[in-house]
C-alpha positions, 0 to 999 in steps of 0.5 A: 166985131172983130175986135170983140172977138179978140178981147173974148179970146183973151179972156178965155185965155187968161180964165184957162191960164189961172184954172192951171196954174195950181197943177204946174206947181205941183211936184214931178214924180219920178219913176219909182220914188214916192211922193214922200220921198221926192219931198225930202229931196226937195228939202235943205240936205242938212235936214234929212241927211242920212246918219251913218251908221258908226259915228267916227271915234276919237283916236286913242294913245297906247303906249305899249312896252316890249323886252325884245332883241332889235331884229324881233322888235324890228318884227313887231314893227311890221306886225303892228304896221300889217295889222293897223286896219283892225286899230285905226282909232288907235295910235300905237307908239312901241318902245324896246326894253334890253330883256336883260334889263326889263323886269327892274324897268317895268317893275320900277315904272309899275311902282311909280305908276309910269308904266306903259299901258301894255306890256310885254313881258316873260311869263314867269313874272306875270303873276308877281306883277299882277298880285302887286297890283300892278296889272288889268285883268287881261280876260278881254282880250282873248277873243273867239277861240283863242282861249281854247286854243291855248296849251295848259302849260301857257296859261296855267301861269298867267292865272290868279285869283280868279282872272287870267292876266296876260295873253302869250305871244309865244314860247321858246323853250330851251333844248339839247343839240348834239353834234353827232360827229364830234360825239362819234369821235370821243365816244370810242365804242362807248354807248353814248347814243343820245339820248343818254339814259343816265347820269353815269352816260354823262360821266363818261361824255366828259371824261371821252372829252378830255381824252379826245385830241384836240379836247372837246367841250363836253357840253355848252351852256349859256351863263347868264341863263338860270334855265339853262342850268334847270334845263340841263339839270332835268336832262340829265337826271331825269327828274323835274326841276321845279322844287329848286326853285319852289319857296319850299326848297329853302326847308326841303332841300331838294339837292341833298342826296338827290339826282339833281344834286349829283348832277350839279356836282358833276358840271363843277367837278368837270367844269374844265370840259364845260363851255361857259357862253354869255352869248348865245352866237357862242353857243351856236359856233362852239356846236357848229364848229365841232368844238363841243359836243352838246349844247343847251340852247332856245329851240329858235336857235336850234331850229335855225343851225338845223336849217344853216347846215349843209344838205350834205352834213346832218351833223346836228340833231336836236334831243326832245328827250326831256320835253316828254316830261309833265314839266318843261320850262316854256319860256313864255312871253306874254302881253300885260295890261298896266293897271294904270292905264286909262285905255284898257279897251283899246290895249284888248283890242291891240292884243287880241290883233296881235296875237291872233291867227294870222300873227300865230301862223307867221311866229314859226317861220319869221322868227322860230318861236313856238306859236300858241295855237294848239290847232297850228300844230295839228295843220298841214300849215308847217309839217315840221310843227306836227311832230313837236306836240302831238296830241296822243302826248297829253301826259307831258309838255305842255299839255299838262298845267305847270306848277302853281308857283307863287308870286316870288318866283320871278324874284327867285330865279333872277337871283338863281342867275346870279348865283348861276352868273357865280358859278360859271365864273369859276371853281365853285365849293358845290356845298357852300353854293348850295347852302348860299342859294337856300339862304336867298330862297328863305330871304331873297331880300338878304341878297338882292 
C-alpha cells in the first residue's frame, strides 16, 4: 500500500511538471519595458544595433596657401589649431608665400593648374583671377550674418559677374603719423597743425625741414609700396586717387594740371627732405626717433608705435584726415577658392571657420588689422574701434563701395611699384616719369 502511494505521487509530480513546463520558458519582463522590447535585447546585437544618426565622414585634403609675414603666418597657425573642432574630417596643410612674391607664384601655380585650393591673397587682385578663370565662386562661405556684416568698400571689389569671389579676413589701410615735437620744432610759428589743409602747408613742411638743425626728413615713405605714393597723393591734394590707376588715365591724363600732379612734383623737387624706407622698421624708427616729421604707414604699424610710446610722451598722433573721403585704398585681404579644387565644400566650411566672429574679435588685438564686422565697431567689444568708422560717416571710407575697377588693375599697380621703386631710387624728370607710366597703362605688357 505504501508503496502505490509513492508511485501515485510520482506521477502527480511528473503531470504538474510537464503542465509548467511551457511558463518557465517564457520571458521576464522587466519593470518598464515591453515585451517587444525585451525581445530585441534577446536578439544578436549586430541585428538590431541602434544607427547613429551621422555616419562618420571621410577625412579630406585642403591644401590651403597664404601671402603672410612669418609672425602673422605663425597666427594662423593657432588659429587654424583653436578652430579645428568645426573641420574635423578635414586635414588642413597651411603653406606661406613672401607677400613680395605672391601674386607671380599663385598667378603661375593657377596657370599650371597647381594652385592650392585656397588661397589667400590681397584684394586688389581677386577680380583678375576670377575673370581669368582661375577661381570658385566663394558665396558659399559667407555664412549667417556674415555678408551683411561686411563694409561696402570690402566687398565691392570682390564681386564679378554675378558672384562675390572671395571672403575678407581683414584690412589694414595705410595713415599719416605726426611726430608733434619734431613738427613743433621746424614749424617756427608757422601753421602747420595737422591736418594740413593744402598743398602750400606742405610747401612749407619741407622747406621748415631744411632749415631745421640738425635737417629733418619732412616726410617718410615706404619705397616699395605704390599705395604708399596714392596714399600720400590723396592727403595732400585733397583729391582721390583712383583715376592714376584707372585704365582710362592712359587717354585722360589725370596728372596734367591737376592737384595730383602738383603733389607728385613737390615730393621730387624736395626729395632731398623725403625718407625713402624699403622697410617698413625704418619708417617706425625715423618717426619714433624724431628723425621725421610725418610718415605714411599701415594703420597696424601706426597703432602699435601709439601703443609703444611712453605715457608720458604723446609724441605721435595719427591723421584720419583722408579716411573721411568716399575712396580709401583698403588694403584687403581675402580667402579664394581655386577653381581647380576637388574640395570646394570643405574649403567654405574652413573659410567660414576662419573668418567668423570669434576670428574677427581676436584680428584687433593680436595682430592690429582691422576686422571686417561692422557690428565690432559698434561694440563695447574694444572702444578704441568705435571712433574709427562710425555710423553717422556713411558718405565715406568705407561705407561707400569702391570703384568698379577692371580685372587689369592688379596688373596695374604692380608695375606703379616699380615705376614708384624708380623713382624713390633717385632724382627723377616728373615728365618723362609720367609720360613712362601712361605708356605702361595703354600697354602693360611693353613693361612687364
Amino acid at each position: 500500500m505504501a508503496r502505490r502511494k509513492i508511485v501515485l505521487v510520482f506521477l502527480f509530480l511528473l503531470f504538474m511538471a510537464l503542465l509548467l513546463s511551457p511558463w518557465a520558458s517564457a520571458p521576464t519582463s522587466m519593470p518598464g519595458t515591453s515585451g517587444t522590447q525585451t525581445m530585441q535585447q534577446t536578439q544578436p546585437a549586430n541585428e538590431f544595433e541602434e544607427m547613429p544618426d551621422t555616419l562618420p565622414q571621410q577625412t579630406v585634403d585642403l591644401h590651403v596657401t597664404v601671402a603672410l609675414e612669418a609672425d602673422e603666418f605663425a597666427a594662423l597657425l593657432k588659429q587654424n589649431e583653436e578652430q579645428a573642432y568645426k573641420f574635423r574630417d578635414i586635414r588642413i596643410s597651411l603653406t606661406r608665400l613672401d607677400p613680395q612674391d605672391a601674386l607671380r607664384v599663385l598667378r603661375h601655380a593657377s596657370r599650371i593648374g597647381k594652385s592650392s585650393d585656397v588661397m589667400l591673397m590681397n584684394q586688389e587682385w581677386v577680380k583678375s583671377f576670377a575673370v581669368s578663370g582661375y577661381l570658385s565662386p566663394a558665396d558659399g562661405a559667407f555664412t549667417g550674418d556674415a555678408l551683411s556684416e561686411q563694409f561696402d568698400a570690402l566687398t565691392s571689389q570682390l564681386r564679378w559677374n554675378g558672384y562675390l569671389w572671395g571672403v575678407p579676413r581683414d584690412f589694414d589701410p595705410l595713415v599719416l603719423v605726426w611726430n608733434l615735437p619734431a613738427l613743433q620744432t621746424l614749424a617756427d610759428g608757422a601753421d602747420l597743425e595737422p591736418p594740413l589743409q593744402s598743398l602750400q602747408q606742405w610747401e612749407a613742411l619741407a622747406t621748415g625741414g631744411k632749415l631745421s638743425e640738425p635737417p629733418l626728413y619732412w616726410l617718410a615713405l615706404g619705397s616699395q609700396d605704390p599705395l604708399a605714393l596714392l596714399y600720400w597723393l590723396q592727403a595732400a591734394s585733397g583729391e582721390t586717387t583712383e583715376m592714376l590707376v584707372a585704365a582710362a588715365a592712359a587717354e585722360a591724363d589725370p596728372w596734367s594740371g591737376s592737384a595730383a600732379g602738383e603733389a607728385l612734383a613737390l615730393l621730387d623737387q624736395e626729395r632731398a627732405g623725403v625718407l625713402f624706407a624699403a622697410d617698413p622698421a625704418e619708417l617706425a624708427a625715423s618717426l619714433t626717433e624724431g628723425r621725421a616729421v610725418s610718415a605714411i604707414v599701415p594703420h597696424s604699424l601706426a597703432r602699435r608705435l601709439i601703443s609703444e610710446q611712453a605715457s608720458d610722451r604723446n609724441a605721435l598722433s595719427v591723421d584720419y584726415a583722408a579716411w573721411k573721403m568716399p575712396f580709401v585704398w583698403p588694403r584687403a585681404r581675402s580667402f579664394t577658392i581655386s577653381s581647380h579644387t576637388e574640395q570646394g565644400e570643405a574649403a567654405q566650411r574652413w573659410i567660414a571657420a576662419m573668418t567668423d566672429a570669434q576670428i574677427q574679435e581676436a584680428i584687433w588685438p593680436d595682430s592690429g588689422k582691422l576686422p571686417v564686422y561692422q557690428s565690432l565697431y559698434r561694440s563695447n567689444f574694444q572702444p578704441a574701434l568705435r571712433s574709427l568708422f562710425p555710423p553717422s560717416a556713411a558718405s565715406s571710407f568705407p561705407h561707400l563701395p569702391l570703384p568698379d575697377f577692371d580685372p587689369g588693375l592688379a596688373d596695374r599697380l604692380s608695375g606703379l611699384g616699380r615705376w614708384w621703386q624708380k623713382f624713390a631710387a633717385g632724382p627723377t624728370d616728373t615728365e618723362y616719369w609720367l609720360a613712362q607710366w601712361r605708356r605702361y597703362l595703354a600697354d602693360p605688357e611693353l613693361h612687364d
